[in-house]
Residue, then its C-alpha position, 0 to 999 in steps of 0.5 A: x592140310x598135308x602133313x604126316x599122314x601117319x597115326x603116329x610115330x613110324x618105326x621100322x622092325x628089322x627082321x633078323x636073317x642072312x643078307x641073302x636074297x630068300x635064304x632066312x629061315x622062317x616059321x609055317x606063319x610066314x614070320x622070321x624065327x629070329x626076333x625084330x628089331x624096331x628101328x625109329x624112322x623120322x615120321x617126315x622123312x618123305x614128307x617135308x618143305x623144302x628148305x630151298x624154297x622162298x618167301x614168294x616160292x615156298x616149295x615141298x615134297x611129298x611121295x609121288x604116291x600121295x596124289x596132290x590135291x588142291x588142298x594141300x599145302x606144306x607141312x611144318x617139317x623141313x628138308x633140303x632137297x629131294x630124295x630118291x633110291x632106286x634099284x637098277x633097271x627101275x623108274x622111280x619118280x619124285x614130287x616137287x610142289x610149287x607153291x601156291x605161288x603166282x607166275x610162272x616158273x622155268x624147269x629144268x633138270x641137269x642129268x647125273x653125271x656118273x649115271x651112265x648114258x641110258x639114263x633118262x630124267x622127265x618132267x611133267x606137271x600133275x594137272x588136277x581132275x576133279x580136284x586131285x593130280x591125275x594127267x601129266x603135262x610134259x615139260x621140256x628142259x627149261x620149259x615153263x610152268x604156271x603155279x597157281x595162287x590158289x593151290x600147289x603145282x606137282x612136278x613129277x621127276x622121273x629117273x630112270x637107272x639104267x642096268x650099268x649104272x653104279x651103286x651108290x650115291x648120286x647128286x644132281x641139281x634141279x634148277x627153278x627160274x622165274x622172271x625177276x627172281x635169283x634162280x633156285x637149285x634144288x638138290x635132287x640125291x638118288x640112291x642107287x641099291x645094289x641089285x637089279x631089277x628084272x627086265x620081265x614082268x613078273x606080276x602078270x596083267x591082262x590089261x584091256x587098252x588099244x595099242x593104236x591109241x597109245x601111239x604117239x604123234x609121228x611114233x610107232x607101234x613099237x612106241x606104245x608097246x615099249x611104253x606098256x612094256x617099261x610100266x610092266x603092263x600086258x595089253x590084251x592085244x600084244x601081238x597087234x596089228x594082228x592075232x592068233x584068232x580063229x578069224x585070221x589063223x584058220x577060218x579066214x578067206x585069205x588062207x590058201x588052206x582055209x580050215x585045213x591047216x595053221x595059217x600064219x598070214x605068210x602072204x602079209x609084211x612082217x609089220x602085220x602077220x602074227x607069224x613076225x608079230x608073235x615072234x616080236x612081241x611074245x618072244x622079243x627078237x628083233x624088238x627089246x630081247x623079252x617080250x611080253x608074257x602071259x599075254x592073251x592069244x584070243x578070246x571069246x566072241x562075247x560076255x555071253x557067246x564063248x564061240x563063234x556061231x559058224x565055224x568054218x561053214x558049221x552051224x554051232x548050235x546052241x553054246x555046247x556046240x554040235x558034235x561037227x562043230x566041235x570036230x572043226x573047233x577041236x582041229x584048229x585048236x589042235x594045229x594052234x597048239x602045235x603050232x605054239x609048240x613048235x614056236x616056243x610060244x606056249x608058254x607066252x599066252x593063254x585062250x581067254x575063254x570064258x566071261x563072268x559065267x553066270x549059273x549053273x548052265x554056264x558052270x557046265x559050259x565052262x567045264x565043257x570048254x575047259x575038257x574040248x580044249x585040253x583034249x584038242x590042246x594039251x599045251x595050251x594054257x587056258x583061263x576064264x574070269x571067274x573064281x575058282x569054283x568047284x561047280x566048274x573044276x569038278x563038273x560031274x561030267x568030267x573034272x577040269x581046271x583052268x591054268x589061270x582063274x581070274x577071281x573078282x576081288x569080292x568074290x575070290x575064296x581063298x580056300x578053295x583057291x588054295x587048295x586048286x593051286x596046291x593040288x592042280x597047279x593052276x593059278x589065280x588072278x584077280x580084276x577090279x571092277x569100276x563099283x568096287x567098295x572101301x574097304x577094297x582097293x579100286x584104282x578105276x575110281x580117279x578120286x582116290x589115292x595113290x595107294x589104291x594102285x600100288x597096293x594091288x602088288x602087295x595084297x596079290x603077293x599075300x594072297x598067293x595072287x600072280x596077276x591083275x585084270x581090268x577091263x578098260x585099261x584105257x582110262x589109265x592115259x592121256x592118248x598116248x601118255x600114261x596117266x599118274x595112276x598109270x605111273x603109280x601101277x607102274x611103282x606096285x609092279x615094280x614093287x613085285x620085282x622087290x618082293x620077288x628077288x627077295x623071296x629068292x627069284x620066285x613067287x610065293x606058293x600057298x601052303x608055305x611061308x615065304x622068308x618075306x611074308x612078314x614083309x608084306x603082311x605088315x603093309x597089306x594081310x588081304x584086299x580089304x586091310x592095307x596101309x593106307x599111308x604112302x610116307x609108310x609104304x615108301x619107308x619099308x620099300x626104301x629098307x627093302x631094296x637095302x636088304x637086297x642090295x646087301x647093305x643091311x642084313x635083315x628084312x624090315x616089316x612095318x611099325x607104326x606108334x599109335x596114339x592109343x596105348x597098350x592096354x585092355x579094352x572092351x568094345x560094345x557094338x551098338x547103337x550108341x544113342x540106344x540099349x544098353x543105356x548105361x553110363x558108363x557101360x560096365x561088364x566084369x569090372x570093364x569100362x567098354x566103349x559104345x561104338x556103332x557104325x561110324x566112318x573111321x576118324x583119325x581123332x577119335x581113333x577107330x571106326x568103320x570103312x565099307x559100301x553100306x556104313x552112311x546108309x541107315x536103311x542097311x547099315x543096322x543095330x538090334x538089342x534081344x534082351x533075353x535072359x542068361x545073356x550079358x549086355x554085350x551078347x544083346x546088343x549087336x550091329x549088322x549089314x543088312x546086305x551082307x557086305x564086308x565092312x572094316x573096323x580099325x581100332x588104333x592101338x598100340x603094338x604088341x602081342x595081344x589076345x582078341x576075342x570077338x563075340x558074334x550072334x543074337x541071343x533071340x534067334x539063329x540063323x543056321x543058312x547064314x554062316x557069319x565071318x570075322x577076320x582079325x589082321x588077316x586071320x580066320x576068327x571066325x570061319x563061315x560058322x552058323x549060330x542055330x537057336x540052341x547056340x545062338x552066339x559064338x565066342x572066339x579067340x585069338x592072339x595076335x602081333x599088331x604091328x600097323x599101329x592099328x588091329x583091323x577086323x572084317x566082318x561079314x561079306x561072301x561065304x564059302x559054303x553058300x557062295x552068297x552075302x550073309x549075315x554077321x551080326x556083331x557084338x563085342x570086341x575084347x583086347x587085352x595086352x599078353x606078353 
């Protein structure tokens, strides 16, 4: 059943400071200097039935974030209408669900009046696959619909406000007829803010999807790339028909200076040279005036083949490539680089040039590639799908960064990516991958929710991450109509643009806090803790954008009210039908809570979310009873592989002291550094425990402000680059003013 998807009450804590876009002065923590104020929020503010529908119509909304299932039904709530807010130059969609119902039912949706002319409205239906929304069938002004008796019907209505629309409030009327019925008018409210949203994409991506296959029927090229550019999305073909490949630019037949000079296909039409196509679609002129950015020039052959094998009649070799190769590869980088130069195309792309290297020999190759390049092509900006990594940035044969490291989300090491940004200049990306575990986002798998895609914006920003990558882009659309997820990565890009002008029209650096960092960290601290609830993530965007329109003067953070009161409370990890038996379980006057490895639930208030938790052959416990330990120290659970797995433990919020216990009394284990992160910070960092200091102990005090402390345990360590041990014991909470 759909209802309040919250643990609690929703309050909104408003964070003191300056109207202004960036100018609130905060803390090296990120966090406001001034003290909040928590702001109640109706908990069905965005989530309700709706009053306007009838006993063989029942009609309810819910954000367009939450993706309908076939289960879902109308909560008890009430509303009338539907709401919206969007800033200028935004899409913001709403969801109308009809039903369950029988017949069918005409749609149609009169325009704003004072909204301008560039205004556009669209209706579509959200068909289910697999059981939840995730194609959208369009509808024309009055077209029909079919509801169904067995599950709801979503109808997503998208506004788009144009530039010069007014702030403010705006009304219109959405009109439902079925045959032998009075027809129902359902208000449909937009709140204008008063600011505007970028026309450029701020929030990079490198999205691999075939621009052909997007072009609608009896449409264009132009079509597809205005469709991708409105979702603030960069395919890796953007300048296509054509590119900047070395097949077409230097080592090509057609070239009347065939690997001697920079060949822009001057012979072609304007609709297939890259020397009209970059100009158009990298730069803007003639097509919408921005262009794409960041956009990829060209790439490697292969997975595992960087280069060409021949290169203008030269054998390679083997991938370092010969010394007449690499002449030939240098002077065309060479000319390419000029070329973008004397273009202004610079700093519109990059030379995608490696793929997932895979061992040491790769590393070396990389760092090879990376030194070729700069050498041939100083201004050419150059990225590879890997983590920032010291094997490749500081090659003992000369050291060597790339502009853009694309991290998997698994792998990515913030230290160190921290520290390449901070001292080099460059820049992190991430890419998701289709067998991504909870607790990670993953917008690949089409079951999941909404809040899977919109997150990405938010954790990234976190993160100090300025982009994303996938490789299958195409998955996101329907041929040429873009998806639900599409529309929902859409709405975290846009979210970007939020977080962005607040920030003071620039993007987060690492080592510095931002005057909205407190903004972000309350809805995602990492990839692994983020709000799962749409109605939240919707009531904190709505606060935000009336920050930046400057109808209030604070930022808001987040707050949920949790079931579970402030207090103390002691958490033993163990397998709770085994040692220690006692019960209840007592240590130093403390009644703890036996907790093993199961999922979390929202009744019970706690529990785990990762990729081995269901699985008893990895998923494990130990109990060591050695002597000059307590109970809580003996008893401990563990991945057996080393993955990151999330605890969320509801409470209350308030300041509070947590202190985690990890280790086995009977054994060290000095090759497997354990990990422990508490509401994103560090407890306890890549430490090894050895057989004279078996357990660690750490402490910190902490803001809950989620309704909820979360804490991952486990995964990846810096210092060996492998999944290691944690083996966890305890966890102490006590309440401190």
């Amino acid at each position: 059943m759909l209802g309040n998807c919250l643990r609690g009450v929703l309050v909104l804590a408003l964070v003191s400071g300056s109207c202004g876009c960036g100018d609130s002065k905060s803390t090296g923590s990120g966090r406001s200097s001034t003290p909040t104020q928590p702001v109640k929020l109706d908990a069905s503010a965005y989530t309700y039935a709706l009053s306007e529908g009838t006993a063989t119509l029942p009609l309810f909304t819910t954000p367009a974030t939450h993706r309908l299932t076939a289960g879902d039904r109308a909560p008890a709530a009430t509303g009338s209408g539907l709401e919206l807010s969007a800033a200028k130059r935004e899409f913001e969609p709403a969801q109308l669900v009809l039903g369950p119902a029988s017949g069918q039912v005409a749609v149609r949706v009169l325009p704003f009046l004072n909204l301008g002319s560039a205004q556009r409205i669209s209706v579509a239906q959200a068909e289910f696959v697999d059981g939840v929304a995730e194609t959208l069938a369009p509808i024309a002004p009055g077209g029909k619909v079919a509801v169904s008796p067995n599950s709801g019907t979503a109808l997503w209505i998208t506004v788009y406000v144009p530039p010069d629309a007014p702030a403010g409030d705006h009304t219109t009327t959405i009109e439902l007829t079925r045959a032998g019925e009075s027809p129902i008018s359902v208000p449909l409210r937009l709140h204008v803010f008063d600011f505007t949203l970028p026309a450029e994409a701020h929030f990079s991506t490198q999205l691999n999807v075939g621009v052909n296959a997007l072009v609608p029927s009896g449409g264009s090229v132009d079509d597809a790339k205005t469709m991708l550019f409105e979702h603030r999305m960069t395919p890796t073909s953007a300048t296509w028909p054509s590119g900047f490949n070395w097949s077409i630019t230097w080592d090509n037949t057609a070239s009347t200076s065939r690997c001697t000079a920079f060949w822009d296909e001057p012979t072609e039409a304007d609709a297939y040279s890259i020397r009209a196509l970059a100009r158009r679609y990298l730069l803007g002129e003639g097509w919408n005036g921005v262009g794409f950015h960041d956009a990829e020039l060209f790439q490697f052959v292969d997975n595992s083949t960087p280069r060409p094998a021949n290169f203008c009649g030269i054998a390679r070799g083997d991938h370092l490539g010969t010394a007449a190769y690499n002449q030939a590869w240098s002077a065309w980088l060479s000319a390419l680089d000029s070329y973008l130069v004397a273009g202004g195309l610079a700093e519109r792309g990059y030379y995608y040039v490696q793929n997932e290297p895979q061992n040491v020999v790769d590393y070396q190759l990389a760092a090879h590639l990376c030194r070729l390049t700069r050498a041939a092509a100083p201004h050419l900006r150059i990225a590879i799908s890997e983590e920032p990594k010291p094997e490749i940035a500081e090659d003992p044969a000369g050291p060597c960064g790339y502009d853009i490291w694309i991290a998997h989300v698994r792998a990515y090491q913030e230290a160190y990516a921290w520290q390449r940004q901070r001292e080099h200049g460059e820049t992190v990306w991430f890419y998701t991958l289709d067998q991504d575990p909870a607790p990670y986002f993953n917008p690949a798998v089409s079951t999941n929710q909404g809040m899977h895609e919109r997150i990405i914006p938010w954790a990234a920003f976190s993160q100090r991450i300025r982009g994303w990558a996938y490789y299958d882009g195409g998955r996101f659309f329907d041929g040429a109509r873009p998806r639900v997820r599409a529309e929902l990565l859409r709405e975290g890009f846009e979210d970007y643009e939020y977080l962005w002008l607040a920030n003071g029209s620039a993007h987060p650096t690492v080592g510095a806090a931002s005057v909205v960092d407190a903004t972000v960290k309350s809805v995602a601290v990492g990839m692994t803790s983020w709000t799962k609830s749409a109605d939240a993530l919707m009531a904190l965007r709505f606060q935000l954008g009336r920050y930046l329109g400057k109808e209030i003067a604070t930022l808001p953070t987040l707050q949920v009210e949790s079931s579970r009161p402030r207090g103390t409370y002691c958490i033993n990890f163990q397998d709770p039908t085994g040692a220690p038996t006692a019960e209840p379980l007592t240590v130093d006057g403390k009644t703890c809570m036996k907790i093993g490895w199961n999922a979390y639930d929202a009744k019970l208030g706690y529990g785990w979310s990762g990729e081995n938790i269901a699985n008893t052959a990895i998923a494990l416990y130990g109990y060591d009873d050695v002597a000059g330990y307590n109970v809580l120290q003996q008893s401990y659970l563990y991945d057996d592989f080393g993955r990151d797995n999330l605890f969320e433990f509801d409470l209350a919020p308030g300041r509070y002291r947590v202190r985690v216990g990890v280790g086995r009394p009977a054994k060290g284990y000095p090759s497997d550094p354990n990990n422990v992160t508490i509401e994103g910070q560090r407890v306890v960092d890549d430490e090894v425990t050895t057989n004279a200091a078996p357990v660690i102990e750490r402490a910190v005090t902490l803001d809950i402000t989620d309704g909820s402390l979360s804490m991952v345990v486990g995964g990846r360590s810096a210092t060996t680059g492998d999944y290691a041990y944690t083996f966890l014991g305890y966890l102490m909470v006590e309440p401190v003013e």
